[in-house]
C-alpha positions in Angstrom: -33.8 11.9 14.8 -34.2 9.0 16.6 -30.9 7.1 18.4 -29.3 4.6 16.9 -26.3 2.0 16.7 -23.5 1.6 14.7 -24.9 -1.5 13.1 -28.1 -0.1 11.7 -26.5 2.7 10.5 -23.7 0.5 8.6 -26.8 -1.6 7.1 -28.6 1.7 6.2 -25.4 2.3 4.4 -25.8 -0.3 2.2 -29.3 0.3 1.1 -29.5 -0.1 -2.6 -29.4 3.2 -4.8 -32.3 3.0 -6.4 -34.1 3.4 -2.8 -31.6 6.7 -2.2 -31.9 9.8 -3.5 -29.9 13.1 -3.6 -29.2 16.6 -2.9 -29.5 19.3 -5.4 -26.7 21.5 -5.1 -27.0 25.3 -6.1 -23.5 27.2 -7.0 -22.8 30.6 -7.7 -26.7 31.8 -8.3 -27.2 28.8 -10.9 -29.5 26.1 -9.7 -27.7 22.8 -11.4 -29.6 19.7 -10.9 -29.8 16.0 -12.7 -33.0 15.5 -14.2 -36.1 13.9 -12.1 -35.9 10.8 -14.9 -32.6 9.8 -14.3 -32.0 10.6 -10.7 -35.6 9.3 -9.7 -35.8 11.8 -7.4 -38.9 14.3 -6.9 -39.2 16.7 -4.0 -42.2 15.5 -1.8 -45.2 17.2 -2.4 -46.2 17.1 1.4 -42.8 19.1 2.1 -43.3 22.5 3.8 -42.3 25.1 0.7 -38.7 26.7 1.6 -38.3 30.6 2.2 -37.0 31.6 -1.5 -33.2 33.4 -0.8 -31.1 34.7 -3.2 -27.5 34.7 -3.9 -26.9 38.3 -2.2 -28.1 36.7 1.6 -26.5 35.6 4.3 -29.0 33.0 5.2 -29.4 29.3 6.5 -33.1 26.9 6.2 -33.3 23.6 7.0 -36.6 22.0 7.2 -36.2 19.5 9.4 -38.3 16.1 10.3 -39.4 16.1 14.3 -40.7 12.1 15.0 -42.9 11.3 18.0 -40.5 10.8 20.6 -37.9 12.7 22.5 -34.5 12.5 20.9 -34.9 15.3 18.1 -31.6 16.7 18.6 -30.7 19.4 16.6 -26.7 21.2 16.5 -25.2 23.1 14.4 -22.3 26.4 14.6 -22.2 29.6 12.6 -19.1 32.0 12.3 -20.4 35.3 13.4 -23.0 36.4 15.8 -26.2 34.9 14.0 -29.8 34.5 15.0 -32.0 31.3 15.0 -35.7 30.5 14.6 -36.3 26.9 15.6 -39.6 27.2 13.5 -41.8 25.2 16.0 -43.0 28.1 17.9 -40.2 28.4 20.7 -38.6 32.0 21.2 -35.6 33.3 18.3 -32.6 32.8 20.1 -29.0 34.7 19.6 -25.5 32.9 19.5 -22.0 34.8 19.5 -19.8 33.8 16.7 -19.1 29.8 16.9 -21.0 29.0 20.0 -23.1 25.9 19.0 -27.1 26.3 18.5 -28.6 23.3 20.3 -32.3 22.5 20.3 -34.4 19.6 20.9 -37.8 19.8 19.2 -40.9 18.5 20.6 -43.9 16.8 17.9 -46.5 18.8 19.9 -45.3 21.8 19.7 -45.7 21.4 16.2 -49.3 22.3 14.2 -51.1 19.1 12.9 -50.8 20.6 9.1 -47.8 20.1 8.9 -47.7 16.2 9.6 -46.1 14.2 7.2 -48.0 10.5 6.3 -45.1 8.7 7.3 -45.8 10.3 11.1 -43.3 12.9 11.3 -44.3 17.0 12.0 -42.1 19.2 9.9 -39.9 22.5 11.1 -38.4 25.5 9.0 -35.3 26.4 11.1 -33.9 30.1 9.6 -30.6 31.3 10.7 -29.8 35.3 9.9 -26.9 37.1 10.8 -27.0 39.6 13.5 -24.2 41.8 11.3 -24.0 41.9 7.3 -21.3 40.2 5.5 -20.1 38.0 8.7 -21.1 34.4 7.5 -17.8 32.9 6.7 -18.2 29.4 7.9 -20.9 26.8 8.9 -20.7 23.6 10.7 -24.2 21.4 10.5 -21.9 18.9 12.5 -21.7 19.6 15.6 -22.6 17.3 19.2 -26.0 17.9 20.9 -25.1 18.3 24.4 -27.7 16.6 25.5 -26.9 12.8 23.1 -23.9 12.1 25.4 -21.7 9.2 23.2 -25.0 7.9 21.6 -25.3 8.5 17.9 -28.6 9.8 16.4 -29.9 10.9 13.2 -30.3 14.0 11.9 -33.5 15.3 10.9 -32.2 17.7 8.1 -34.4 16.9 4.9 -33.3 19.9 2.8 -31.0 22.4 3.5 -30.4 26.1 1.3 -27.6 28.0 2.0 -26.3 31.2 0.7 -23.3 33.2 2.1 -21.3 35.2 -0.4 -18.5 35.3 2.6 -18.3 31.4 3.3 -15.3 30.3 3.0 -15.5 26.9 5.1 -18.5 24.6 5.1 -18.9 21.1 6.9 -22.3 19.4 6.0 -21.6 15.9 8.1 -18.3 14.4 9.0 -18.7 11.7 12.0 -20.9 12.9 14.7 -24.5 11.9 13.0 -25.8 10.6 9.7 -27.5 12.8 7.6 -29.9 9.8 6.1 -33.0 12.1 5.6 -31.2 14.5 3.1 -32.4 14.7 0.2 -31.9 18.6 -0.8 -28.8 20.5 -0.6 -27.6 24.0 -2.2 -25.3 26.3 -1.4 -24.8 29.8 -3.1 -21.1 30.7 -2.2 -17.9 31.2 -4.7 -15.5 31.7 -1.7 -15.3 28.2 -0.1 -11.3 27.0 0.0 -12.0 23.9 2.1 -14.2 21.1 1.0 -12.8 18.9 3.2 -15.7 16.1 4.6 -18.3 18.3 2.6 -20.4 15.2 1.8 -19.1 13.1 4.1 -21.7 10.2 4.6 -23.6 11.3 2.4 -25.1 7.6 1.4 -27.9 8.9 -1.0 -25.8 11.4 -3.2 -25.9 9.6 -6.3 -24.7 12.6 -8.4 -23.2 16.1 -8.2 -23.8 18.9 -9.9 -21.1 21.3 -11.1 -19.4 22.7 -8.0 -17.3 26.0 -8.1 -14.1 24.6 -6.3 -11.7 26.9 -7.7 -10.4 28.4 -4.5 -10.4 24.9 -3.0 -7.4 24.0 -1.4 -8.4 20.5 0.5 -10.3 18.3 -0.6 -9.5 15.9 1.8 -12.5 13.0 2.6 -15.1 14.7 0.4 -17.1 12.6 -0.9 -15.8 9.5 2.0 -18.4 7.2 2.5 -20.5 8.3 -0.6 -21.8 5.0 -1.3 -24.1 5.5 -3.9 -22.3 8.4 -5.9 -21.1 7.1 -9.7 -19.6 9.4 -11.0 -18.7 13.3 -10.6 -18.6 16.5 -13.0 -15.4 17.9 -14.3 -13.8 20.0 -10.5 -11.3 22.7 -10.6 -8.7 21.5 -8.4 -5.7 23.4 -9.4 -5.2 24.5 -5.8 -5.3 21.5 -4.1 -2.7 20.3 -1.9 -4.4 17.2 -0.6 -6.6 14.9 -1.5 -6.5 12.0 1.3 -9.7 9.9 1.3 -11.1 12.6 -1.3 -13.4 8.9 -2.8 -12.9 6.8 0.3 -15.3 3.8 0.4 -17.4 5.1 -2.6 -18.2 2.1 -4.1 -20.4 2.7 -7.0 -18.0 5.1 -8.2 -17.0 4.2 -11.9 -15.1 6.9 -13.0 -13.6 10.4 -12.4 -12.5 13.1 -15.1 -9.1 14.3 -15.4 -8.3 16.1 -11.9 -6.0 18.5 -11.6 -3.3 17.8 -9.0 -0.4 19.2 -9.6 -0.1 20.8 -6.5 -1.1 17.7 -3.9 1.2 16.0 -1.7 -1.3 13.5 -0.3 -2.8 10.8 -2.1 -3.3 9.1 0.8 -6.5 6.5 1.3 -7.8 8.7 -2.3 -9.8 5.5 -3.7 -9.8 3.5 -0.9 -12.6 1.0 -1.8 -13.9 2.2 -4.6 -14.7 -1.5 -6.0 -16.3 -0.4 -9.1 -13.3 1.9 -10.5 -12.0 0.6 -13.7 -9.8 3.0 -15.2 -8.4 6.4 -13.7 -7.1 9.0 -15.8 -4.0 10.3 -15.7 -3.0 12.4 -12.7 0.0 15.0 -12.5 1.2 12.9 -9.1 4.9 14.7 -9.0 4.5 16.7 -6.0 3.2 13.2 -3.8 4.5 11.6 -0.6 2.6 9.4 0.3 0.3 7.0 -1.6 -0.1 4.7 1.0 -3.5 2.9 0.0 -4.4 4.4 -2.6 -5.7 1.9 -4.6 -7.1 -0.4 -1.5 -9.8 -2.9 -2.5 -10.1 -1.7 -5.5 -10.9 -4.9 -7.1 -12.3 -4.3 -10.7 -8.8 -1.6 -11.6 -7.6 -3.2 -14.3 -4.5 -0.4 -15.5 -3.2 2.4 -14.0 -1.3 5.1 -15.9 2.3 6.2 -15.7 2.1 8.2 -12.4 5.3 10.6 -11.2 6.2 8.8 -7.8 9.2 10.0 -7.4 9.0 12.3 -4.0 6.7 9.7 -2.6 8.2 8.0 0.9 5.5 5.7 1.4 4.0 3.0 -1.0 2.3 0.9 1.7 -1.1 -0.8 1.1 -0.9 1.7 -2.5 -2.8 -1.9 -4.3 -3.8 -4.1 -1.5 -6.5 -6.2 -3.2 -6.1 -4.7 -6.7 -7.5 -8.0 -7.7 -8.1 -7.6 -11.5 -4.6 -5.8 -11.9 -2.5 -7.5 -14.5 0.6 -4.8 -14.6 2.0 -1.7 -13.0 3.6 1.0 -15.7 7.3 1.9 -14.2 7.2 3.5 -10.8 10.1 5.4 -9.1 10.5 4.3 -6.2 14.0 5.5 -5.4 12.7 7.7 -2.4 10.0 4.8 -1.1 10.6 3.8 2.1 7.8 1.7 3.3 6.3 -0.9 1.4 4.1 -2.9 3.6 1.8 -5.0 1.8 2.2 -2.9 -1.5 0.6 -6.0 -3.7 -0.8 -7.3 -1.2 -4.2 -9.8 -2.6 -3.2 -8.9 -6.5 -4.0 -12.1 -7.4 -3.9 -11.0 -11.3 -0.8 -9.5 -10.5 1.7 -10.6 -13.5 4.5 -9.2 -13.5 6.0 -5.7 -12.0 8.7 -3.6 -13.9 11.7 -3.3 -12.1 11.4 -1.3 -9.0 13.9 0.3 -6.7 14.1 -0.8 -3.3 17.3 0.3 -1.9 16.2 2.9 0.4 13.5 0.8 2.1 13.0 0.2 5.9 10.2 -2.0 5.3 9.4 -4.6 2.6 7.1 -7.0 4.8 4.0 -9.0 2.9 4.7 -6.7 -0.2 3.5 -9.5 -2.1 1.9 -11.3 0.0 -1.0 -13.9 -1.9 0.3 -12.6 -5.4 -0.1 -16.4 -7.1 0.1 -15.0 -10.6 3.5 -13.2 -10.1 5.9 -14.4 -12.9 8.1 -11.3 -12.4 9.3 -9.9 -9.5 12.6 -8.5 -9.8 14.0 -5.6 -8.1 17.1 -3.5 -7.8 19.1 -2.7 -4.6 16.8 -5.0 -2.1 18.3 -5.1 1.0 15.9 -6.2 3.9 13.9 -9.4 4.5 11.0 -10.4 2.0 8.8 -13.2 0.7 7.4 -14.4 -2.9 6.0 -17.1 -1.1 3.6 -19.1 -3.6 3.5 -17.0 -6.2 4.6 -18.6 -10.1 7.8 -17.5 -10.3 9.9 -19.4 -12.8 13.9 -20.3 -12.2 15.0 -17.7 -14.6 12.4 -15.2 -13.0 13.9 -16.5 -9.5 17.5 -16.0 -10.9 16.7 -12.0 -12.1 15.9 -11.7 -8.3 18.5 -13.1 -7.0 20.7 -10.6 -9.2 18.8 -7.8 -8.1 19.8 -8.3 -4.6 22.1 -6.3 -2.4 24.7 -7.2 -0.5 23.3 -7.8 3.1 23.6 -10.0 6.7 21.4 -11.9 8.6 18.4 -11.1 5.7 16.4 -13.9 4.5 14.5 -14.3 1.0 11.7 -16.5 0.8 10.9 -18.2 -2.6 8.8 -21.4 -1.0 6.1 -22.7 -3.1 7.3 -21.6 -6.6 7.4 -23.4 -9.8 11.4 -22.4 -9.9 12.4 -23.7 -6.9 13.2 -27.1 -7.9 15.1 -26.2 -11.2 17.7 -23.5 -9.1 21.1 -24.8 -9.3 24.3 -24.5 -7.1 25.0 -21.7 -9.0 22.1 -20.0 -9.1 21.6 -19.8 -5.3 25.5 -18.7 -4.8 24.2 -15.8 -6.5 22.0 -14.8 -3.2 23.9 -16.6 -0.2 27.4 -15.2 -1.8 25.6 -11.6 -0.9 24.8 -13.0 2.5 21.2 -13.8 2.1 19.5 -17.0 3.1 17.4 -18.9 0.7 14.0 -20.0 2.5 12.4 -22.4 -0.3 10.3 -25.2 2.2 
């Protein structure tokens, strides 16, 4: 729970994952965990034992890590009127529903017994509720009054929930990082929103089967899960958006068939995920926006045929798709922005023909795609650059034809292996449609 910057907490970030470990997550009264041999993880024997709950309470613990200093904030909110026991000693204190339990713990307050060899006293904080059946959400990220714009650390080391009534949970998001957890559960069937729900989470390395069948967000749930590889089959049949759902996992290798029928946002969904190879394929016909998608992720090699066509925005969808050779047959008849679409695809190929003629904005769509050798579109009808990609004459002629008939727009082909072989003819075919060749 000590302060600390930005900068430490980005390098803490990239620990390696053999160093990390993760939480065990407990769903609908079934305790679900990866084995000890292939997670490497082992609760700590010096560890105060947890209260045991069952999956008929309304109850929060948290044993928490207090260090030798004075910044051992602890926050957190509770929907309905619920009672706290910090566990060090201090008096049981009473919130009304959604005020914010603060509490900063003191090491001498705590009993030598429970000292930890790595220094740090240990706390079992309890929440009840003050009224049966009233626990409907929890918020373990909230702001200690007392941090002002510092960031800290949490000192959550295990945290078991159960709340048959929970319907919304946040276990981090931005406020602090959670880099002591190690044990999570939660025994709930009733949660709709998993938005953030392991939200820098850096040790969560695997997940056990979740009940997410009343989900309907799943919006930046796993963002920022660096170590996490892989995740077990989710119900997502109500899900309308799954925006940043992967963001920045980068040891994520695969994902089983999801179902998203249902989502409009596929926004940011595997933004960085660098070790993604393959993704199955996803029922996409209800999407608007796919703006980058598929950012940095440098070892996709294919994508499947995805239903595009109610997306508006393809910007950034493969910026830096280094290793991607081709793109099935998109429609993107609807797709008004896209800004940087291949941005970095240096594998890049060839793209089927795409439609372009409602776009407002085709800047740097290919922008450092060297091994483009087809690039033609239909209805193009704004500025845009193929500037040094390897683009043969007849590959620069199919361009030209796909072309619309503009004024003013210019159509930049410089540093191709066509350029020098394009006849009279063949550029009459763009500046007869009012377009100006740039080629130097």
């Amino acid at each position: 729970m000590k302060l600390i910057s930005l900068a430490v907490l980005f390098l803490l970030s990239l620990l390696p994952t053999q160093a990390l470990a993760y939480p065990t997550v407990v769903v609908q009264s079934v305790e679900v965990s990866v084995p000890a041999e292939s997670s490497g993880y082992v609760r700590d024997t010096e560890w105060l034992t947890m209260p045991t709950i069952t999956n008929t309470d309304e109850v929060l613990n948290g044993l928490v890590a207090v260090n030798d200093g004075e910044n051992n904030y602890l926050a957190f909110s509770v929907t309905g009127a619920y009672t706290v026991d910090w566990g060090d000693g201090s008096a049981t204190e009473s919130f009304a529903s959604g005020v914010v339990a603060e509490h900063n713990f003191a090491f001498a307050n705590l009993g030598v017994e429970t000292t930890h060899t790595e220094g740090y006293r240990q706390a079992i904080v309890s929440v009840t509720m003050q009224t049966p059946g009233t626990m409907t959400a929890i918020d373990l990220d909230e702001r200690h009054s007392g941090v002002g714009n510092e960031r800290w650390q949490l000192g959550w080391m295990d945290v078991e929930i159960s709340g048959p009534s929970i319907t919304s949970f946040a276990l981090q998001s931005n406020e602090a990082p959670m880099l002591l957890l190690k044990e999570f559960s939660i025994l709930s069937n009733s949660i709709t929103s998993f938005s953030n729900m392991f939200n820098n989470c850096y040790s969560l390395q695997s997940i056990p089967l979740l009940d997410t069948s009343a989900g309907t967000s799943f919006s930046s749930m796993f963002r920022y899960c660096s170590s996490l590889q892989s995740i077990p089959l989710l119900d997502t049949s109500a899900g309308t958006s799954f925006s940043s759902m992967f963001f920045n996992c980068y040891s994520l290798q695969a994902i089983p068939l999801l179902d998203t029928s249902a989502c409009t946002n596929f926004s940011y969904m595997f933004y960085y995920c660098s070790s993604l190879q393959s993704i199955p394929l996803l029922d996409t016909s209800a999407g608007t926006s796919f703006s980058n998608m598929f950012f940095n992720c440098y070892s996709l090699q294919a994508i499947p045929l995805l239903d595009t066509s109610a997306c508006t925005n393809f910007s950034y969808m493969f910026y830096y798709c280094s290793s991607l050779q081709s793109i099935p047959l998109l429609d993107t008849s609807a797709g008004t922005s896209f800004y940087r679409m291949f941005s970095y695809c240096y594998s890049l190929q060839g793209i089927p023909l795409l439609d372009t003629s409602a776009s407002t904005n085709l800047s740097d769509m290919f922008y450092s795609c060297s091994s483009l050798q087809v690039g033609a579109m239909s209805g193009t009808a704004l500025s845009i650059k193929y500037h040094s990609a390897y683009l043969t004459t007849g590959a620069i002629v199919d361009i030209f034809n796909g072309l619309a008939s503009v004024s003013g727009q210019t159509i930049t082909i410089t540093g191709n292996i066509g350029v020098s072989g394009l006849s009279a003819a063949d550029r009459l075919i763009a500046t007869d449609k009012g377009w100006v060749i740039v080629d130097a």
